[in-house]
C-alpha positions as CSV (number, residue, x, y, z in Angstrom):
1,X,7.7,29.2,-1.0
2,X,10.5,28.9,-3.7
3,X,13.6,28.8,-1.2
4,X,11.1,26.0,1.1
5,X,10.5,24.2,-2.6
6,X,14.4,24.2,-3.4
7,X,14.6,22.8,0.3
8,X,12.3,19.9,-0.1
9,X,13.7,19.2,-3.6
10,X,17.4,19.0,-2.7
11,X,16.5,16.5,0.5
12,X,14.7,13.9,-2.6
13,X,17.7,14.0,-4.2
14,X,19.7,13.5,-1.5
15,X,17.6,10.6,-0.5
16,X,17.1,8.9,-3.4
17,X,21.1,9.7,-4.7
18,X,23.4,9.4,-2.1
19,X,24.2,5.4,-0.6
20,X,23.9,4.7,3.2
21,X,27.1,4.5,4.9
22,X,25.9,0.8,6.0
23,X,25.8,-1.6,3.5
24,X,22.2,-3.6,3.2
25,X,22.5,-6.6,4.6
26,X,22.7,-10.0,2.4
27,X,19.4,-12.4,2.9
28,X,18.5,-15.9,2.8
29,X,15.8,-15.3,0.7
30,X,14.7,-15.2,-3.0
31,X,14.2,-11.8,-3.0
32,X,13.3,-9.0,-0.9
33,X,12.3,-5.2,-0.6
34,X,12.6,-2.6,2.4
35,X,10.7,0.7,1.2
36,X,9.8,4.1,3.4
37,X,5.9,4.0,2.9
38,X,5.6,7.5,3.4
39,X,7.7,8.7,-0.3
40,X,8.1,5.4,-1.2
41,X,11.5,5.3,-1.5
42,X,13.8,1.8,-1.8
43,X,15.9,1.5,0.8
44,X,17.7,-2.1,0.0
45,X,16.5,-4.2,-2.6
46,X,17.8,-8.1,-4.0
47,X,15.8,-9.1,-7.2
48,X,12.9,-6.4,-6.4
49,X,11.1,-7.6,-9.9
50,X,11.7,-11.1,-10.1
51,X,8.2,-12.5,-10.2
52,X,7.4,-15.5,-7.7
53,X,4.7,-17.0,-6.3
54,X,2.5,-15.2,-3.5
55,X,1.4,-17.8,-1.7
56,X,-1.3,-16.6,1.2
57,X,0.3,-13.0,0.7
58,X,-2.5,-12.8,-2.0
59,X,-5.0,-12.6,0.9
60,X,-3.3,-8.7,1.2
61,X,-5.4,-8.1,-2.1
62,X,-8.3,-10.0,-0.6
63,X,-8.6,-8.3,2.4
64,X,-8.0,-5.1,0.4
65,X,-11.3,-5.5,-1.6
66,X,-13.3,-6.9,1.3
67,X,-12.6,-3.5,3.2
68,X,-13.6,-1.6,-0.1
69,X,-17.5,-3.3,-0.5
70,X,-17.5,-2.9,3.1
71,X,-16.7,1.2,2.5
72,X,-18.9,0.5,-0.7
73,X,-21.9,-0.7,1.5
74,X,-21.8,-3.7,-0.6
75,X,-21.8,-5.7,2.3
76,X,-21.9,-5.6,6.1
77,X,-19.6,-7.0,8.9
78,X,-22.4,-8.1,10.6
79,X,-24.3,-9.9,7.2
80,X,-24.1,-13.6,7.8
81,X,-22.7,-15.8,4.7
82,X,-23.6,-18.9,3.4
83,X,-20.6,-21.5,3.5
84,X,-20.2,-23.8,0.1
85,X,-18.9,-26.8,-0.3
86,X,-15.9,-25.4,-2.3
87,X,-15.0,-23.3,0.4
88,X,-15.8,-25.9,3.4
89,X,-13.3,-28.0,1.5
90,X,-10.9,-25.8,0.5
91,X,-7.1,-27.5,1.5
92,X,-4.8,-25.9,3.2
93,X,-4.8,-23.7,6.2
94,X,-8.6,-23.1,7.5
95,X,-10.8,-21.1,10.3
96,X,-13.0,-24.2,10.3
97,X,-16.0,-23.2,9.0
98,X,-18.8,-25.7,8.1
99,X,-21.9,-25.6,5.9
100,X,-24.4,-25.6,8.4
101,X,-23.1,-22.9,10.4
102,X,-23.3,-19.2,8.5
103,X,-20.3,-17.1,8.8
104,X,-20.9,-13.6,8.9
105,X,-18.5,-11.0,7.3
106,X,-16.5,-10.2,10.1
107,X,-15.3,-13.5,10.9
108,X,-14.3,-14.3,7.8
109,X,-12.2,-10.9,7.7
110,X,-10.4,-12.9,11.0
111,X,-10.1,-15.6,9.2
112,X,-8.9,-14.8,6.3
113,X,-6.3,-11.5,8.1
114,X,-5.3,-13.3,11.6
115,X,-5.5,-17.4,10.4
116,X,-5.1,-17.1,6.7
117,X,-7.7,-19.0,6.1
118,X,-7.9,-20.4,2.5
119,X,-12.1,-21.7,3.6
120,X,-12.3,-17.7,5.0
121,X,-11.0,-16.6,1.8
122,X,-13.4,-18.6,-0.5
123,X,-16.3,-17.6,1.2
124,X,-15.6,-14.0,1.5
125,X,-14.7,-14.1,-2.4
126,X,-18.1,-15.8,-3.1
127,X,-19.9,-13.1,-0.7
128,X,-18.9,-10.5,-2.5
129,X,-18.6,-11.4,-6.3
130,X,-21.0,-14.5,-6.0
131,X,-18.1,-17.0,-7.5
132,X,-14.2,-16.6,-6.3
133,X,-13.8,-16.6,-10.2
134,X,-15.9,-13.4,-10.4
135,X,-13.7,-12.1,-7.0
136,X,-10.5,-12.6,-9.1
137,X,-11.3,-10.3,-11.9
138,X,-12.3,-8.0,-9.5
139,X,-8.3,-8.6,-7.9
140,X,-6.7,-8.3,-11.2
141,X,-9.0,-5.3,-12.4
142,X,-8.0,-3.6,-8.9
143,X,-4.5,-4.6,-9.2
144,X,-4.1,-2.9,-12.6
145,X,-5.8,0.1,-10.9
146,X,-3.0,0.1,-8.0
147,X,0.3,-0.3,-10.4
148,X,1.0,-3.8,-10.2
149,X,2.2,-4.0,-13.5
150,X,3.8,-7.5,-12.7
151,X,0.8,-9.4,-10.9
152,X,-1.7,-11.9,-11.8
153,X,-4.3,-13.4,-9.7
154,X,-5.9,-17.1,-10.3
155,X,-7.6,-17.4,-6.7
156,X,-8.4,-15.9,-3.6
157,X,-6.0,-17.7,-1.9
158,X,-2.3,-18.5,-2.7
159,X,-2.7,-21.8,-3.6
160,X,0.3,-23.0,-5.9
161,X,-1.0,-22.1,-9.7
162,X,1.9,-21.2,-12.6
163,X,-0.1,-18.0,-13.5
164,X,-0.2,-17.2,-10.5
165,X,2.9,-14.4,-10.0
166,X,4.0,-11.4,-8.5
167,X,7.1,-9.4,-7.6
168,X,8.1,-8.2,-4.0
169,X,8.0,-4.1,-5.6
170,X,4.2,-5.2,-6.8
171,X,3.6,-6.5,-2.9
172,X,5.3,-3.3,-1.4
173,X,3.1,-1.2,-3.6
174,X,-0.2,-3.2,-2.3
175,X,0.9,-3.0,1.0
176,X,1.3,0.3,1.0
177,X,-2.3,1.1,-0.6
178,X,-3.8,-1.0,1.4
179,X,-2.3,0.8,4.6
180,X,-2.9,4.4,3.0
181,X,-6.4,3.9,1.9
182,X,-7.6,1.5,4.9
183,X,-6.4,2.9,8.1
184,X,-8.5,1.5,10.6
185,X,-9.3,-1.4,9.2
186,X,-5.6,-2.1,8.6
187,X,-5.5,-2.4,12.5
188,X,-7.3,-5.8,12.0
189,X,-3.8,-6.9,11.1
190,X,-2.0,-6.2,14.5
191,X,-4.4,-9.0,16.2
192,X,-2.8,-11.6,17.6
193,X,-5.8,-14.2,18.1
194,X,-9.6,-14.7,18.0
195,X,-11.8,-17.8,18.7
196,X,-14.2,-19.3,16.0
197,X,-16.0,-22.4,16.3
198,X,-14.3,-22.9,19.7
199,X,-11.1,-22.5,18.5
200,X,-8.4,-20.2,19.0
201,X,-6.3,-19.4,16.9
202,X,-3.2,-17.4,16.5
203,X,-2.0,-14.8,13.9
204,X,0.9,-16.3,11.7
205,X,3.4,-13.3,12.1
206,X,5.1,-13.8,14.9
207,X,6.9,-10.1,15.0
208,X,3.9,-9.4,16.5
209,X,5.1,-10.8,19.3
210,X,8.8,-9.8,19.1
211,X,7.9,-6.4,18.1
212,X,5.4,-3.7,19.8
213,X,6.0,-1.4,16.7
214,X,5.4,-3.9,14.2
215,X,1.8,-3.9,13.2
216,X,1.5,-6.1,10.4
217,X,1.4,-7.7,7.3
218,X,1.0,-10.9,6.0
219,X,2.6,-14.7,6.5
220,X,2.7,-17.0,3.1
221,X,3.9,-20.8,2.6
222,X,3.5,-23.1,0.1
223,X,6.5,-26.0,-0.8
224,X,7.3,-24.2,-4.4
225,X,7.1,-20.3,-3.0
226,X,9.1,-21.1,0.3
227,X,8.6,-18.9,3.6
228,X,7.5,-15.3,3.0
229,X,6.5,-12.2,5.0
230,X,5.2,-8.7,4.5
231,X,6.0,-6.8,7.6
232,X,5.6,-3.1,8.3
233,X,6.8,-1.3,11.2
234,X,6.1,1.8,12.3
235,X,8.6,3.7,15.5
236,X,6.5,6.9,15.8
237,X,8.3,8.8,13.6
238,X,8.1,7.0,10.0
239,X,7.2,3.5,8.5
240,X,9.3,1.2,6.6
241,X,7.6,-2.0,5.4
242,X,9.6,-4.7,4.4
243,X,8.9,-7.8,1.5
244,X,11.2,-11.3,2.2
245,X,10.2,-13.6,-0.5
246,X,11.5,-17.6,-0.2
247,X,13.2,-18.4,3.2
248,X,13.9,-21.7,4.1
249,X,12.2,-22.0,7.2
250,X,9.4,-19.5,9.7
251,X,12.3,-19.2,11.7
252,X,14.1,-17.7,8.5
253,X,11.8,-15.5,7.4
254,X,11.6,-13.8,10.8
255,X,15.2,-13.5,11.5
256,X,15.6,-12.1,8.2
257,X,12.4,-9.6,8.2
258,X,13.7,-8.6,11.3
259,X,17.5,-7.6,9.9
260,X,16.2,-5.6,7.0
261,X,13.8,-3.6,9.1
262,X,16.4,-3.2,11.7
263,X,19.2,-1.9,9.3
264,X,16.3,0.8,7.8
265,X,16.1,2.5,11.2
266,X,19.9,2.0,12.0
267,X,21.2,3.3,8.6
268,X,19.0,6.1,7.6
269,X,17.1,9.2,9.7
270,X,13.4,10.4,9.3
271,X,13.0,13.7,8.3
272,X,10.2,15.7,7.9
273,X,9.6,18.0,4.5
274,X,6.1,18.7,4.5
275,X,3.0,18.7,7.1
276,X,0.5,17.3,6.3
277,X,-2.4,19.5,4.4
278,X,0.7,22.5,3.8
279,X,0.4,23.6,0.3
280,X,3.4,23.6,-2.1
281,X,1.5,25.7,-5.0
282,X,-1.9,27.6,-5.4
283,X,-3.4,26.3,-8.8
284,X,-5.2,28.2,-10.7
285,X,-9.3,26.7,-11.0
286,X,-12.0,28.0,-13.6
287,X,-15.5,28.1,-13.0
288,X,-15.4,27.5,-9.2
289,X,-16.5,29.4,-6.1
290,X,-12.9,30.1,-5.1
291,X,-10.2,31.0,-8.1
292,X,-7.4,29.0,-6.7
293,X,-7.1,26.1,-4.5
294,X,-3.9,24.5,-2.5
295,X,-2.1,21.5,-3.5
296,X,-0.1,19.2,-1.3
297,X,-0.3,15.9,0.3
298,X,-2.7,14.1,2.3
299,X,0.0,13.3,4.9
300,X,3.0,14.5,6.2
301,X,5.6,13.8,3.9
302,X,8.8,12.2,5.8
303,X,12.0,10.8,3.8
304,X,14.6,8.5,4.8
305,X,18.1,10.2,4.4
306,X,21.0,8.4,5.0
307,X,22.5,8.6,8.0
308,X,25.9,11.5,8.2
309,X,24.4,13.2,4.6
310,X,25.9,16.6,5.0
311,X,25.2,18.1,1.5
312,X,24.5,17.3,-2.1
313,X,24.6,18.5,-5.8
314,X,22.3,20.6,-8.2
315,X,21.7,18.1,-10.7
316,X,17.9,17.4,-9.3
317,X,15.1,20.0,-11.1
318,X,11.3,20.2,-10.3
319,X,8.6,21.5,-11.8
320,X,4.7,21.2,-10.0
321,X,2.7,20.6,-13.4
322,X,-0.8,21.1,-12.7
323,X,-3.8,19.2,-13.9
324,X,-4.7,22.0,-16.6
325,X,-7.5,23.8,-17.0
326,X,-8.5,22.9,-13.7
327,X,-12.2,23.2,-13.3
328,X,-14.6,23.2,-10.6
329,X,-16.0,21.2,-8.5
330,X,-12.9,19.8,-7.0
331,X,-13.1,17.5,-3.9
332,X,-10.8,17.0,-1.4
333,X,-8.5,14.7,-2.0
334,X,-8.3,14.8,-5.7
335,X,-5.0,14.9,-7.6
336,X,-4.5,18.4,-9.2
337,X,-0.8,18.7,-10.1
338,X,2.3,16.1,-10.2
339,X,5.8,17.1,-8.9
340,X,8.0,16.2,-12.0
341,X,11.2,15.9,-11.0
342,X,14.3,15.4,-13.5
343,X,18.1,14.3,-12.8
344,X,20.5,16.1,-15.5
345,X,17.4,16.8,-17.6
346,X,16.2,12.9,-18.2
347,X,12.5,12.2,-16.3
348,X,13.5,11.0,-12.4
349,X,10.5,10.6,-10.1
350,X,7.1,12.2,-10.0
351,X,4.8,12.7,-6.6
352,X,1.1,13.3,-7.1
353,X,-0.2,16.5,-5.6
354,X,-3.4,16.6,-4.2
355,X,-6.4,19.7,-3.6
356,X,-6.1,20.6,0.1
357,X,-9.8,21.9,0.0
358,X,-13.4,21.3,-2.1
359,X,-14.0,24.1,-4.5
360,X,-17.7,24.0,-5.5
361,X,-18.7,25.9,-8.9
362,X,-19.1,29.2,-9.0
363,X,-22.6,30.7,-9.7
364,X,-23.9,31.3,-13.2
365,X,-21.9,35.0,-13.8
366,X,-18.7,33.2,-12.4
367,X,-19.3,30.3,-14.6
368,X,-20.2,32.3,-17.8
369,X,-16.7,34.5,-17.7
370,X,-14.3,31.4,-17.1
371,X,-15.8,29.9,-19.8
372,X,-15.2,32.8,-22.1
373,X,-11.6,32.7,-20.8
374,X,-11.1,29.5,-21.4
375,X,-12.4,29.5,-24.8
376,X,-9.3,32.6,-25.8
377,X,-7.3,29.7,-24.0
């Protein structure tokens, strides 16, 4: 287990170290962001924490806490919705629905994932926290819950607002939950069209079209945040998702998408360190049925090396540092340990380790000694 740990240590820091043979390319764009979803890792970057304005990419944080009441049982595809006025008339782009016709959830989701509908977007908002000012504390709450350190929500929708900011690394990191923690539903975003009201109408991202291994993200437009896209792309093997903030033109933003996704694959290869459910460590648990329980990760872990990387130095250390004491019940699933890694002694990157297995508590004699043992602790 040492020698395999030493393996999968020296590959993160030849991966996160060593500089692709092939320059990144140069955008038209603001700003923009190509990441390896699987570790994380930044593959090409240009002003990754220059905060900008969203634009209908904020519907990525909408959709993500529709599909979380709908896992919540808070509501139900099928529930129909009353349509306010506020939403009926909401400007911009729309799905078209009206007062007098109730929605139900599951339109809306098509309206608000495949037309980017700002109407869609109200209404769902108001479904689920009765007011879209209600739903937007519930998107800043969950975005301080997800990392984006750099993000602030004023609506639903994308609408121009001054306070209304992110960064493409804040984007890449909702992207990326939103794809981990949702996916089936995340499948919704790899439709092309649906008809509503006797209308069809047809998903914004047009790499759906240009490319079968592109299955998402998100289109955004308004006159002050330029063209932007959130696309991920996925060749069998690993998924890169890519953030291109403020091109001039659709056109733009798809020619550009295109060329940083395409120099991902070209200048780096997939490799594979770790299966899925594999444990790196056993960790030690008091007061549960079993006395040790597996950490790892919940998928396999795969990291982009660049491309001709025949070796590389010693200066990367790691260190699993469970969750201590460590005490039963533990479900599936929950992080029990963090791989701390350091470059020449100074704090690197860290990857959090989760239980492979539930460990229910132990019965009363089992419970009784590991407390006496953690007491002398």
């Amino acid at each position: 287990m040492k020698i395999l740990r030493s393996l999968l240590l020296l590959l993160i820091a030849a991966s996160s170290l060593a500089v692709a043979q092939e320059p990144p390319p140069v955008l038209a764009a603001r700003a923009w962001l190509l990441i390896d979803h699987a570790s994380g890792q930044v593959l090409a970057a240009q002003n990754p924490d220059q905060k900008v304005e969203p634009a209908s990419l904020t519907k990525i944080m909408t959709s993500y806490i529709a599909y979380a009441a709908l896992r919540d049982g808070r509501i139900k595809l099928e529930q129909v919705v009353p349509v306010s006025e506020k939403a009926w008339k909401a400007p911009g782009s729309r799905m078209f629905i009206e007062p007098k016709k109730p929605v139900t959830i599951s339109e809306l989701l098509s309206g608000v994932i495949i037309q980017s509908g700002n109407d869609a977007s109200i209404a769902m908002a108001e479904a689920i926290a009765g007011t879209e000012e209600a739903f937007v504390r519930m998107m800043n709450a969950e975005a301080q819950r997800l990392g984006l350190t750099q993000t602030q929500f004023v609506n639903s929708t994308g609408l121009p607002d001054p306070s209304h900011l992110t960064t493409p690394t804040d984007l890449a990191r909702l992207t990326t939950a939103l794809i981990r923690d949702f996916p089936e539903e995340y499948k919704h975003y790899a439709v092309k069209d649906f008809v509503y009201n006797k209308i069809k109408q047809y998903n914004r991202n047009r790499l759906l079209w240009l490319d079968p291994t592109i299955d998402g993200v998100k289109t955004g437009h308004t006159e002050s945040a330029g063209f932007c896209l959130v696309a991920s792309k996925h060749d069998g093997a690993r998924r890169l998702t890519a953030v291109v903030l403020g091109t001039a033109s659709d056109q733009a933003r798809v020619q550009e998408t295109l060329a940083l996704l395409h120099y991902g694959y070209r200048a780096f290869d997939a490799v594979k360190l770790y299966d899925k459910g594999q444990a790196l460590s056993q960790l030690k648990i008091f007061k549960g049925a079993q006395s040790t329980v597996g950490a790892g990760f919940t998928q396999d872990l795969i990291f982009s090396l660049p491309k001709g990387l025949t070796s590389v130095g010693e200066r990367l250390k790691a260190e699993v540092r469970s969750v201590q004491p460590l005490i039963a019940p533990v479900r599936q699933g929950d992080k029990v340990a963090t791989l701390a890694l350091t470059l020449d002694g100074k704090p690197f990157a860290e990857m959090p380790l989760v239980a492979l297995a539930d460990v229910p508590v132990a019965g009363l004699l089992g419970r009784s000694w590991d407390s006496i043992k953690l007491w002398f602790q």
